[in-house]
N, C-alpha and C positions, 0 to 999 in steps of 0.2 A: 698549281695553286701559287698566288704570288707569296714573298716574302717580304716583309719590312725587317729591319733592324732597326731597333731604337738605339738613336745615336747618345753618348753619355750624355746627362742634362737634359734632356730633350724633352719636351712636355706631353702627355699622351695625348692631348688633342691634337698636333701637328702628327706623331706617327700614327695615328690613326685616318687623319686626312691623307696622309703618303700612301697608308694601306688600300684606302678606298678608293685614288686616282689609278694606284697599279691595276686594281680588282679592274678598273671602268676599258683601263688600256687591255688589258687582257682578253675583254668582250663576258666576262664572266656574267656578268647578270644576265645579257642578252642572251645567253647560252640557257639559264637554265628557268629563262621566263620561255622561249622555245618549246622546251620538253618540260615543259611541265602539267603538260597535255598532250595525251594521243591526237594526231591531224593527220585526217585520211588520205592518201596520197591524191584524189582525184583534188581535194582543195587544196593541197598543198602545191600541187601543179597550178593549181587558178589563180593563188597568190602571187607566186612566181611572174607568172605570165602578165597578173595584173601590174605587176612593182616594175616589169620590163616596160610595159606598157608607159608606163609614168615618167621612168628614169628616158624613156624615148621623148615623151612630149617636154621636158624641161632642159633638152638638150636643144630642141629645135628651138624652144625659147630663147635659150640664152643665145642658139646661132644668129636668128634675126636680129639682137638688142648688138651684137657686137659687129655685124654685116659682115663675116667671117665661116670659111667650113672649117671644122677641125679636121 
């Protein structure tokens, strides 16, 4: 769990913006919008496979736009 300290003077709306940037860095929300639902492994594998899917076709993308292999 992250921590802020409020710095002396500090107005609660900037440490509360500190809190919420740490929380976003930490992946916290991502983490428990995830499990916040049982997902069965067969779709849990099809999502995967499908995001591999994706992250493959926006790589060929960007290869042709830059005429380059990584």
């Amino acid at each position: 769990m992250p921590k802020v300290i409020a710095k002396e003077g500090e107005a609660f709306q900037i440490t509360l913006r500190r809190f919420k940037k740490s929380c976003e860095k930490a992946g916290l929300l991502s983490d428990i919008k995830k499990n916040n639902y049982y997902e069965k492994p067969s779709i849990a594998r099809r999502k995967k496979e499908k995001e591999a899917r994706r992250k493959a076709i926006k790589l060929q993308r960007k290869q042709r736009r830059t005429g380059r292999a990584f």
